[in-house]
N, C-alpha and C positions, 0 to 999 in steps of 0.2 A: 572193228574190228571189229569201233567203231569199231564193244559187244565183240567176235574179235571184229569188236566192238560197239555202238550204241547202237558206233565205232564196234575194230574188228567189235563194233561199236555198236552201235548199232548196225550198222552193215558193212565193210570197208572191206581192204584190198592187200594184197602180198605181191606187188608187181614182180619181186624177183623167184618167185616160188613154183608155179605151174601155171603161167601165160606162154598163151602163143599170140607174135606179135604179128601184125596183119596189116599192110604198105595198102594204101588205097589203088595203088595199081596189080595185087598178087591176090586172089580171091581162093586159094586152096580147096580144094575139095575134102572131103567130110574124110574118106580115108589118108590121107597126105597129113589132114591136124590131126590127126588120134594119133598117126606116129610121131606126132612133131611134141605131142604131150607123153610121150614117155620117158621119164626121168627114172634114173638113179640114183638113191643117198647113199653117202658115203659110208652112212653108219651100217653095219649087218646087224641082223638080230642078236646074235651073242654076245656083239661089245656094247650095244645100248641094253641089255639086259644085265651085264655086268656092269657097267656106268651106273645104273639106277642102282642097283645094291650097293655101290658103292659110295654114293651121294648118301644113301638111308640113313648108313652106316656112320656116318661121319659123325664127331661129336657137337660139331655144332645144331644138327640138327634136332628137334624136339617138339614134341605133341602141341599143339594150341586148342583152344575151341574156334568152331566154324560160326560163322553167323546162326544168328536164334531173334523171333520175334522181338525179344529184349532190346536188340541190336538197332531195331527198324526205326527210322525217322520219317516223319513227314517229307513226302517229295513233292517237286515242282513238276507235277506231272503234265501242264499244257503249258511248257515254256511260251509259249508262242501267245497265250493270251494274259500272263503274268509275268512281273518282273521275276527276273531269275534270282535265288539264293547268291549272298555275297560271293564273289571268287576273289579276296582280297586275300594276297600269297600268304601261307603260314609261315614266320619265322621259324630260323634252323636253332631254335631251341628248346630242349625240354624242360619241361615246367617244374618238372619234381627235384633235378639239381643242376640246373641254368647251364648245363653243359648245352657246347653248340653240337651240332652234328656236322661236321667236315662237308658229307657229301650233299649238302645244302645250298653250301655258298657256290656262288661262281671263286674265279679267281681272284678278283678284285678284291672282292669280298676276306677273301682269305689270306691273303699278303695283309690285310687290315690289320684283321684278328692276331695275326702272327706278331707286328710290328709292335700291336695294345699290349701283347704281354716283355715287349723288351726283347725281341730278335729280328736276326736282319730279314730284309726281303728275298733274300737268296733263297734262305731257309725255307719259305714257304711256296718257293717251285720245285724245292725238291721233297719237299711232303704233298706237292700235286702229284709232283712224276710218282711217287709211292703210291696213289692213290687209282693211277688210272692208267699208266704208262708204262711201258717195259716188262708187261704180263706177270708184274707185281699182285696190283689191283688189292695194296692192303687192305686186310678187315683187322689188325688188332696194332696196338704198339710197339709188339717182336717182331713184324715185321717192318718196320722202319729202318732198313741195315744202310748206316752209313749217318746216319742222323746223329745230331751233337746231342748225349744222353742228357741236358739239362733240357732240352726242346722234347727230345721224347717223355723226360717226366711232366712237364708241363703238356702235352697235351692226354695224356692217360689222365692228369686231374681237370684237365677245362673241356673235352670234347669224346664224341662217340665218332666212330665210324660210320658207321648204317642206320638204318630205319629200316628195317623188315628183319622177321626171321622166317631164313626157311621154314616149310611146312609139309610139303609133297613136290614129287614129279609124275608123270604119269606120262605113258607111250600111247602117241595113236597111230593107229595106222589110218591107212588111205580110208578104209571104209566100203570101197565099192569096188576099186583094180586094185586086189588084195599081189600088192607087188611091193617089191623094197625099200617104201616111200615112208618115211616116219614124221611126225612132230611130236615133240615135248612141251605137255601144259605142269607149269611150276606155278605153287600155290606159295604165296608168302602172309605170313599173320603180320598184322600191324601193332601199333602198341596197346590199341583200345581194344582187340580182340578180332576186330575185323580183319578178311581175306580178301586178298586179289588173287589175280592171273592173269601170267605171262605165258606166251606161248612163244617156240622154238623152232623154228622151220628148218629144219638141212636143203642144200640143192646139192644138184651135181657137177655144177658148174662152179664149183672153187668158190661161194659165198654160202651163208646163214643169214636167216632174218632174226631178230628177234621183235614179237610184237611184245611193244609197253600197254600196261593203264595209265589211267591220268586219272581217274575217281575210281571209290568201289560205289558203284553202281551207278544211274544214270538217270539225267531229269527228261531227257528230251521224249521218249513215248514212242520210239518208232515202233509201228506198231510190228511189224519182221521181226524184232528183236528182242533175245531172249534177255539180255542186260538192260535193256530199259524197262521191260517189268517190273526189277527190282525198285524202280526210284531210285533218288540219288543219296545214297548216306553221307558222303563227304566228298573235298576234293584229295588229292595225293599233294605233299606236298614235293617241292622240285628234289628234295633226297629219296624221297620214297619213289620217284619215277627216273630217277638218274640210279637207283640201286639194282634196279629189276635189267638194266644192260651189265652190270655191273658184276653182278651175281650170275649171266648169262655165259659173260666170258670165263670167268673165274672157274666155274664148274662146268662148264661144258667146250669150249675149244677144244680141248684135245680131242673128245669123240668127236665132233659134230665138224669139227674146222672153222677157221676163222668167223667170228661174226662181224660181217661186213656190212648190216644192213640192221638201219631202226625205224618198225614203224606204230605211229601213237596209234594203233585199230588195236585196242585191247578194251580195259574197260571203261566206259565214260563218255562224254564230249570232251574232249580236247579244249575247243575253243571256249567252253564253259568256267574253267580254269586257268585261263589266259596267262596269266603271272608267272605261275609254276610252271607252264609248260615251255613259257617262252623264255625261260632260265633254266631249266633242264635241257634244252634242245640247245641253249648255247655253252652249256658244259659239254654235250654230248660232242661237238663239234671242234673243241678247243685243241688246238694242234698240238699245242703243249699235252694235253691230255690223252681221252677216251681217241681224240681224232679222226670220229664219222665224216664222210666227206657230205656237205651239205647234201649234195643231193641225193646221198644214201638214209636221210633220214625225214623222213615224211611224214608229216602232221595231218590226221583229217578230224573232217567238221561234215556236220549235218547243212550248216548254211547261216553262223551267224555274223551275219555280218560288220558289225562295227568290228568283232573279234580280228573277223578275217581281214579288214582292212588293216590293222594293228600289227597283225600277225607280217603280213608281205612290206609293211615298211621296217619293219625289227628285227625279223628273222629272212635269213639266207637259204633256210631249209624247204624243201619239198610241200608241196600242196596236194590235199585231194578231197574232192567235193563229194558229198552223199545227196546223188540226183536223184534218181528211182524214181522219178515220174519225169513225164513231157506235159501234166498241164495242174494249175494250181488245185482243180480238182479232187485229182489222185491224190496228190502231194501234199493237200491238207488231210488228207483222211492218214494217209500210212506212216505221214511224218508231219507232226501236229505245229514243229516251228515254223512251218512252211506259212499258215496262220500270221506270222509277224513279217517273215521275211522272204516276199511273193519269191516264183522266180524269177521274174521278168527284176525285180531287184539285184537279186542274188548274182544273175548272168549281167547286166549291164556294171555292177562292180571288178563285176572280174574283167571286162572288157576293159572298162576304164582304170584299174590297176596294174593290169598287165602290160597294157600296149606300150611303156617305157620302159619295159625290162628284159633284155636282149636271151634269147635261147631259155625262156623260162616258157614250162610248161605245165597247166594244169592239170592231174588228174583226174576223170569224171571217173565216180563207183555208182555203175546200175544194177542195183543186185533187182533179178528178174525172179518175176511174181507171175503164175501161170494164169491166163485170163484177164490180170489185173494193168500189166505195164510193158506183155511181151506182144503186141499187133504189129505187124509191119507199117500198119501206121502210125505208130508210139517211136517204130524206126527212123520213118523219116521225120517226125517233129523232132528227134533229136538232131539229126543232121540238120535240121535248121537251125534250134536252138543255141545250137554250140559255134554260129557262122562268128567268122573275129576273134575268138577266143582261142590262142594259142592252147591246144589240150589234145587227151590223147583219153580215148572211155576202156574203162575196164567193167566188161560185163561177166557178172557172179552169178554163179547155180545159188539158187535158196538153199541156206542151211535149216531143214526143219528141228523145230523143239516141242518141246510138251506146248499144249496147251494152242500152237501156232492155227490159225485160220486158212495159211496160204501153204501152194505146195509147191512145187519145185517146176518150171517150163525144163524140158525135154531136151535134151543136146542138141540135138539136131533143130528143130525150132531156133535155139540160139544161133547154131551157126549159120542158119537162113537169115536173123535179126541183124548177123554182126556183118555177115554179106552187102545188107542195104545199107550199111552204116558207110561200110569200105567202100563202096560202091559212090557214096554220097562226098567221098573223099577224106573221110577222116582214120586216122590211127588207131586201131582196135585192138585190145587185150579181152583176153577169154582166160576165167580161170575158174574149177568144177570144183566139188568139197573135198572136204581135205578135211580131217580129224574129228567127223561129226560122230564117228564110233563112243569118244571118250567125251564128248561135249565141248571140245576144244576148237571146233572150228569158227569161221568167223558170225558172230551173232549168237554166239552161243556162250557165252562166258558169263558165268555170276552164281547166286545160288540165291531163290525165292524165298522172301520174309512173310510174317503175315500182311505185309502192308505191300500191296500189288496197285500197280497203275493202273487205271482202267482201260477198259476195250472201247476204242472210236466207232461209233455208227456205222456201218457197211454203207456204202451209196447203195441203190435200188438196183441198178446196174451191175453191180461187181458180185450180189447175195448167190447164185447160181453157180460163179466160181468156184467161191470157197465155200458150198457145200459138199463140192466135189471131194473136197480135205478132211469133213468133221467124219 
């Protein structure tokens, strides 16, 4: 986002939000896709205007402080040439009064804890279904209706609901086709004083995205990306990233309509936090529960790979790769883990992963760098690259940020890139910026400490480009 992320992430994807999807046999012309990209959200200006005041309003909500140099830890800033900070999951409990946090555990988990204190197993599918099911989505103990009051006093003394309190919402519009197109970035305070952001996508086609984080802030360096600047403060634990869909639903359905769809491009690497994410995204899916259908819930990664082998034998969910280069070259410069884990690794994994897993397909995210990764011959080394490999590329307009080196390739250049791609026989998704008015779009999420990752060497080759930008 993967940034939205490092993810919307550093750079990542919203498949369901403003793609137009492109059959290697229908090559559209440049006017035919601008109509094919005009969407409608459901929301109008006056009822997301009334929504937001009435989120403000609420009394659960309440001032926090925002990150401050105070905040900044030392980051891993060249994953690729160090070992990475532990990602061993955090227990769903707080330190100060050993309460658990509910929305921590899986289910297993939780039938446990229900059984240790002397009640039956029933009990604690029907404090799931309270929790994520039947547009409940408890946040306190009143609402537990129907629950045996010795169970609800028992868990008002041993447990919390959440990990996050809200903090803000904010509206963006499109930014450039100032048309009826909205997303909402919600800030949530953690318990230590830190922020994240989730971002909200309406479509007009009957779904919602909501992008998650997985860390506030990020180790990996991509160099495009406004959230890997920050380095990595911490990971999320699996409550704090099962709350941010959680919190999605609860307060926004009714304007926005159903959220149908989760993806990890918010803040972080994903696959840097393996543990948590890969128990959050199996709450997220749990039928009994939340009930995402696996493939409406998509995990990306920059490219690491033992993660990502971990990740496709455990998880049932969605894949999507952060390519943005055709040669190790590039891809050591703009994406520093690239350093540990070549391509020609990274792509023979997924070949060899994939090839036993029937109708699964990977997603590539190219987010396109003007000079640096948009040539029609950067084109066709992806058509080669990607040969074997069950997938489908989603190519991204640069969302620029303060302080960015690179600037944005031209629509039209893209749809000539995504031309050769289709042309070369593969699956094409195109999708242009979306909420970089409020900083909400993808690569844009975070807020700078005094402790800034550093800027990678420019090759010799690429300095000419991106002075076009300073």
């Amino acid at each position: 986002m993967v940034g939205l992320s490092t993810t919307m992430r550093r750079l990542g994807i919203i498949t369901v939000t403003n793609s137009a999807v492109v059959s290697p046999t229908l090559i559209s012309s440049t006017a035919a896709f601008s109509r094919n990209l005009t969407l409608r959200s459901p929301l109008g200006n006056h009822h997301l205007t009334n929504s937001i005041r009435l989120l403000k309003s609420r009394s659960l909500l309440s001032s926090f402080s925002c990150f401050s140099s105070s905040s900044s830890s030392s980051a891993a800033y060249l994953p690729a040439l160090d070992e990475f900070p532990s990602t061993k999951a955090s227990v769903a409990v707080r330190d100060d009064n050993k309460k658990v946090i509910l929305k921590g555990m899986s289910y297993a988990s939780l039938q446990e804890w229900v059984e240790s204190h002397g009640f039956r197993p029933g009990q604690a599918m029907m404090l799931w279904k309270r929790l994520y099911k039947d547009n409940i989505w408890a946040e306190n103990p009143d609402q537990l209706q129907g629950l045996n009051k010795d169970f609800k006093r028992m868990i008002s003394e041993h447990a919390e609901f959440g990990a996050l309190s809200f903090k803000d919402v904010r509206p963006a519009s499109d930014g450039t086709r100032k048309v009826n197109k909205w997303m909402l970035q919600i800030l949530f305070t953690l318990d230590d004083g830190l922020v994240i952001e989730t971002v909200v996508i309406p479509c007009d086609r009957g779904r919602t995205t909501v992008c998650v984080s997985s860390q506030v802030g990020c180790a990996m360096n991509c160099q495009f990306c406004y959230t890997g600047r920050m380095g990595l403060k911490r990971n999320l634990t699996a409550a704090e990233i099962v709350e941010q869909a959680v919190y999605a639903r609860r307060l926004l359905s009714h304007e926005v309509g159903s959220i149908t769809n989760v993806v990890f491009m918010g803040m972080g690497e994903p696959f840097h936090n393996i543990d948590n994410v890969i128990k959050a995204a199996n709450i997220l899916v749990d039928e009994n529960g939340l009930h995402f259908s696996p493939r409406k819930v998509t995990v990306s990664t920059s490219g690491l790979v033992p993660q990502l082998k971990r990740f496709l034998r455990e998880c049932n969910c969605a894949l999507a790769v952060s390519l943005n280069a055709t040669t190790d070259e590039v891809r050591n410069w703009i994406m520093p883990i690239n350093r540990k884990y070549k391509l020609s690794l990274l792509l023979e994994t997924l070949r060899e992963e994939l090839s036993s897993r029937h109708k699964y397909k990977v997603l590539f995210e190219y987010v396109m760098l003007a000079g640096v990764n948009d040539s029609m011959e950067d084109a066709k080394r992806l058509v080669e690259l990607v040969q074997g490999i069950p997938c489908k590329i989603n190519l991204i307009q640069f969302n620029p940020h303060s302080g960015s080196q690179f600037i944005q390739t031209d629509e039209d250049k893209m749809i000539k890139f995504r031309n050769v791609l289709a042309e070369g026989g593969c699956t094409v998704l195109m999708r242009f910026s979306r909420g970089n008015d409020q900083m909400a779009a993808c690569g844009q999420l975070g807020m700078l400490g005094a402790i800034q990752a550093p800027v990678m060497r420019v090759p010799d080759q690429f300095r000419t480009a991106l002075k076009a930008s300073v």
